[in-house]
DRENPA-3360 file (N, C-alpha, C; in nm, 2 decimals, always signed):
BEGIN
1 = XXXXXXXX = +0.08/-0.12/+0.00/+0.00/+0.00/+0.00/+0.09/+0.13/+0.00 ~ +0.21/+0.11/+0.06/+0.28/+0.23/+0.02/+0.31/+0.30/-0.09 ~ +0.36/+0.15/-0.21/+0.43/+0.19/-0.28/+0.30/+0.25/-0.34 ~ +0.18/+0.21/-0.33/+0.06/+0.27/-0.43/+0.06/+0.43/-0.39 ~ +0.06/+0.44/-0.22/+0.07/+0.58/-0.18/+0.13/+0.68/-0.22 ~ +0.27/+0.62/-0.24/+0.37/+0.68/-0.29/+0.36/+0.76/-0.44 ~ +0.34/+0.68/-0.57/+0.30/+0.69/-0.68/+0.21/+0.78/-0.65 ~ +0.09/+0.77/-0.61/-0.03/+0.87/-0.62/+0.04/+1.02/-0.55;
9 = XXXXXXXX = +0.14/+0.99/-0.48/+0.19/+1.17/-0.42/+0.27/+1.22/-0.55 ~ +0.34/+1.15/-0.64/+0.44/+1.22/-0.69/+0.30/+1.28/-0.85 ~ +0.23/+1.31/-0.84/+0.18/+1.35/-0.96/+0.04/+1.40/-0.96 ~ -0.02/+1.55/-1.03/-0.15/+1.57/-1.00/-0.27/+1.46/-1.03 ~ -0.21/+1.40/-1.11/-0.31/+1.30/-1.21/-0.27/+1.14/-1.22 ~ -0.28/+1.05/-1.15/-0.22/+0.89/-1.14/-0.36/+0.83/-1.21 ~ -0.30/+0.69/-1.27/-0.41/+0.63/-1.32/-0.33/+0.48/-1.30 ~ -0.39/+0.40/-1.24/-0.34/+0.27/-1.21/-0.44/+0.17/-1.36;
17 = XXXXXXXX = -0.37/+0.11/-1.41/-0.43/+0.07/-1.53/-0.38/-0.08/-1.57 ~ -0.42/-0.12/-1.64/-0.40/-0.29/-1.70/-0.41/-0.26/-1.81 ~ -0.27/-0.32/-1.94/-0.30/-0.30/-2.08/-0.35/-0.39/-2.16 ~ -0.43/-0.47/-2.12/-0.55/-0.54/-2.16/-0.72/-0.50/-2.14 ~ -0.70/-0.36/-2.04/-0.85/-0.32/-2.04/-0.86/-0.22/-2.13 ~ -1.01/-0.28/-2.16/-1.07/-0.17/-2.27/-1.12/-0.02/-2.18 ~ -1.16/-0.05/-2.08/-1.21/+0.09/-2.01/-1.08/+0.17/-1.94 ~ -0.97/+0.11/-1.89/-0.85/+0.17/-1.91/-0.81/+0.20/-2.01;
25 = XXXXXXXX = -0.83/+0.16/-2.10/-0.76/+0.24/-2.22/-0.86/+0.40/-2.27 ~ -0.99/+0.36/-2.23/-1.08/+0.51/-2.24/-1.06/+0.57/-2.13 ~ -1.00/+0.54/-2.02/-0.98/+0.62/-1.96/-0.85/+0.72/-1.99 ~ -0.74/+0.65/-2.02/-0.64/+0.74/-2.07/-0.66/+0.84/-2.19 ~ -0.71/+0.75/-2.28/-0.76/+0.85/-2.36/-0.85/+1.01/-2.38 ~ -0.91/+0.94/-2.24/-1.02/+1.08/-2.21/-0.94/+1.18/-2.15 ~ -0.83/+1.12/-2.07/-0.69/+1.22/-1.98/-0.61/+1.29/-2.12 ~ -0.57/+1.19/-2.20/-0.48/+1.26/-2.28/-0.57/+1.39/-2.39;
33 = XXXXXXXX = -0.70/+1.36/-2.43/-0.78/+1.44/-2.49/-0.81/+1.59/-2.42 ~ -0.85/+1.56/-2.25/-0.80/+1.68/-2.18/-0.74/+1.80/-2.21 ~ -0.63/+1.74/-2.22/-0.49/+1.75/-2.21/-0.42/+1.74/-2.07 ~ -0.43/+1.65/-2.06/-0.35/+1.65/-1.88/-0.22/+1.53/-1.93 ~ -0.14/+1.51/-1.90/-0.06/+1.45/-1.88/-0.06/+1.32/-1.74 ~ -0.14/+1.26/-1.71/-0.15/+1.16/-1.61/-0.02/+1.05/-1.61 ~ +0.00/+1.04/-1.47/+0.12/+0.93/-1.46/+0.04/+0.78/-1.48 ~ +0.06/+0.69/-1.55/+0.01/+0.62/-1.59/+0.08/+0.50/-1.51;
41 = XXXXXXXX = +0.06/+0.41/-1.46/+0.11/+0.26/-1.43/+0.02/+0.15/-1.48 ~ +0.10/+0.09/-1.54/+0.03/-0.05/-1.59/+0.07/-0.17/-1.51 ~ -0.06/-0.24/-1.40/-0.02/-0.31/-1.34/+0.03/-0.47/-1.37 ~ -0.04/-0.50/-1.49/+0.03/-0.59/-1.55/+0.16/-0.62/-1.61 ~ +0.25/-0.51/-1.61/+0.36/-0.45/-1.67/+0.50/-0.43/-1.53 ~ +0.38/-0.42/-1.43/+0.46/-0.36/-1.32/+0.51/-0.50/-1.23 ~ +0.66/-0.54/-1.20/+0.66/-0.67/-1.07/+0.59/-0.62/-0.97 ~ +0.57/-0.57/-0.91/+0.48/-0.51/-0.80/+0.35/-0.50/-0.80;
49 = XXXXXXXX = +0.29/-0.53/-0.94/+0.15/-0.51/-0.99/+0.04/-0.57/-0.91 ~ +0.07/-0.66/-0.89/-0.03/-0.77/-0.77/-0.04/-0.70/-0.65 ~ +0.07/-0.65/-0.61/+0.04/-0.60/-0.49/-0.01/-0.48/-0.47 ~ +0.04/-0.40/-0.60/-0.04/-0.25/-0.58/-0.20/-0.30/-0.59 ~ -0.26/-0.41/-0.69/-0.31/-0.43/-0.71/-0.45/-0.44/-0.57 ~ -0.39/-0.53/-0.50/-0.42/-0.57/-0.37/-0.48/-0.47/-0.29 ~ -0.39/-0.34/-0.30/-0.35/-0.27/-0.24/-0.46/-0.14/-0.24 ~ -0.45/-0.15/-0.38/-0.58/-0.06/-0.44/-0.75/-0.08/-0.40;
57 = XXXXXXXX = -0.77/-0.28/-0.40/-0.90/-0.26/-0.35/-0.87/-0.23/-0.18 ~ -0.79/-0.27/-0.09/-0.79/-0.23/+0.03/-0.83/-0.09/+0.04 ~ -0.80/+0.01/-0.05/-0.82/+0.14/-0.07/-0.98/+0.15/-0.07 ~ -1.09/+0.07/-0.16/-1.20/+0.09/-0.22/-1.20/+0.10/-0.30 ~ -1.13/+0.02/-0.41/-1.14/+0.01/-0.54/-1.16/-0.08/-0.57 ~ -1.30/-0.13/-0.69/-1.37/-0.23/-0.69/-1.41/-0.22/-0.80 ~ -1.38/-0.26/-0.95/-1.25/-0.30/-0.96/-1.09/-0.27/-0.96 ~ -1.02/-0.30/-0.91/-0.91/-0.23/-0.88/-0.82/-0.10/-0.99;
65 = XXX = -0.90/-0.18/-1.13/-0.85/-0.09/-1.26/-0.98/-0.04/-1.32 ~ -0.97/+0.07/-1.40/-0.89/+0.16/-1.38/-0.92/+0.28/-1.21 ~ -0.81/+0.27/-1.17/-0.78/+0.36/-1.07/-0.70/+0.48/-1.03;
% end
């Protein structure tokens, strides 16, 4: 849960994401359309991904992506 903490401090805009979801991918798209620049993590991508993952529903996130 830190490291998820952590990530969410360093940036106005975090999106915890999986590059196999279709609604993560509209969600980036709706950020990049903005124009915001969002820090993006792909947990499938990430060694730690499971556990951010984890970490995220402990938070209230149900489903954990996109977060």
């Amino acid at each position: 849960m830190d490291r998820v903490r952590e990530l969410a401090s360093k940036k106005a805009a975090v999106i915890f994401t999986k590059s196999s979801c279709c609604m993560c991918y509209s969600i980036k798209t709706l950020f990049y359309e903005l124009g915001a620049s969002p820090a993006i993590h792909e947990l499938d991508q990430d060694p730690y991904g499971r556990d951010m993952e984890r970490a995220l529903r402990a938070l209230g996130c149900d489903p954990s992506v996109p977060a």
